[in-house]
C-alpha positions in Angstrom: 0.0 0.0 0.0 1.7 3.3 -0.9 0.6 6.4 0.6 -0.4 9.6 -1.3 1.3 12.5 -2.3 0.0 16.0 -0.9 0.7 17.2 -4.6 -2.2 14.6 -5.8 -4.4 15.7 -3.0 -3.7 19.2 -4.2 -5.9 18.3 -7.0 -8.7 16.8 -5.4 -11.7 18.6 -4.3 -12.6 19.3 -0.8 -15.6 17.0 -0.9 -13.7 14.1 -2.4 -10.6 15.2 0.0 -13.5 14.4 3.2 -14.8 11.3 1.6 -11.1 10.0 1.7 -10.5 11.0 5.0 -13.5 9.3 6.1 -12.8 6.0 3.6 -9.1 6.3 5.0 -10.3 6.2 9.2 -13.0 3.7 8.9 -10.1 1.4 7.1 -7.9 2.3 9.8 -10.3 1.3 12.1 -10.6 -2.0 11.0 -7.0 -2.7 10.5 -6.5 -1.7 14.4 -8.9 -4.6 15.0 -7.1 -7.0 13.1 -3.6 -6.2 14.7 -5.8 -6.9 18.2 -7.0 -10.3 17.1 -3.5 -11.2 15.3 -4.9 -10.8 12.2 -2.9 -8.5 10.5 0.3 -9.9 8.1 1.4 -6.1 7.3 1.5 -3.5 9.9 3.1 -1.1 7.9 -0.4 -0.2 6.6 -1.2 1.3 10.0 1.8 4.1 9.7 0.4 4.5 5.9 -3.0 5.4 6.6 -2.2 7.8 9.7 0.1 9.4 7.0 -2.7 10.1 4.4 -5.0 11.4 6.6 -2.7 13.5 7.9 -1.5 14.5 4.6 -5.3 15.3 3.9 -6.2 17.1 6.6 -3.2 19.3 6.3 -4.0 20.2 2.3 -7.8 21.2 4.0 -6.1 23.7 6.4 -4.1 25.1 3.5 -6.8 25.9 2.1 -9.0 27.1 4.9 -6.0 29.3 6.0 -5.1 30.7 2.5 
């Protein structure tokens, strides 16, 4: 899974930039359950995610500031 650049995001709309967000945390949210139960083969996933939404909500405050 490779993580987004905030150049791509750059491009998106805010509305499709809040649908990712919210595709991005309830993904997260599952994968957090499958570390807990042992299910989960790669935990790098976690670190990606975090990333992208990160990523996101930082190209959102860009905007809001500028």
């Amino acid at each position: 899974m490779k993580g987004r650049t905030a150049k791509d995001l750059r491009d998106l709309s805010n509305d499709e930039l809040m649908i990712a967000i919210r595709e991005n945390e309830d993904t997260l949210t599952k994968l957090r359950f499958q570390r807990v139960l042992g299910q989960l083969q790669n935990t790098s996933q976690l670190n990606t995610l975090r990333k992208d939404i990160a990523r996101i909500k930082t190209v959102l405050h860009e905007r809001a500031q500028g």
